[in-house]
C-alpha positions, 0 to 999 in steps of 0.5 A, a space after each residue: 485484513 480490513 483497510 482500518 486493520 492495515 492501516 493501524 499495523 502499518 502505522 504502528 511499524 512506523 509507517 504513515 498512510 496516505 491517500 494519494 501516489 506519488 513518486 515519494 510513495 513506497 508501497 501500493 497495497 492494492 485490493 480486489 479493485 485497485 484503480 487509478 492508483 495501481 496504474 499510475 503507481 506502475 508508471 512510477 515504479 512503485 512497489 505494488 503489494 497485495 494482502 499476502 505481501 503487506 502482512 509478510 513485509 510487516 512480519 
């Protein structure tokens, strides 16, 4: 699953995708190198999902 393929499923069940975490944040899809962004969606509690759960949370 591509970031584009993910991105456009996300969207197309309602989801918007964003750049940034933040508290208002839902889920962190997080890939092979997650970064920054894991860290500090860990430290705000976010849900952190890899592949597997993103495509079986949008079914």
């Amino acid at each position: 699953l591509t970031r584009e393929e993910a991105t456009e499923r996300i969207t197309r069940a309602g989801g918007r995708v964003t750049g940034s975490v933040s508290k208002k944040t839902d889920y962190l899809v997080a890939g092979d190198s997650p970064g920054s962004k894991l860290t500090k969606a860990e430290r705000l509690g976010v849900t952190v999902l890899d592949e597997a759960g993103l495509v079986a949370l949008l079914g």
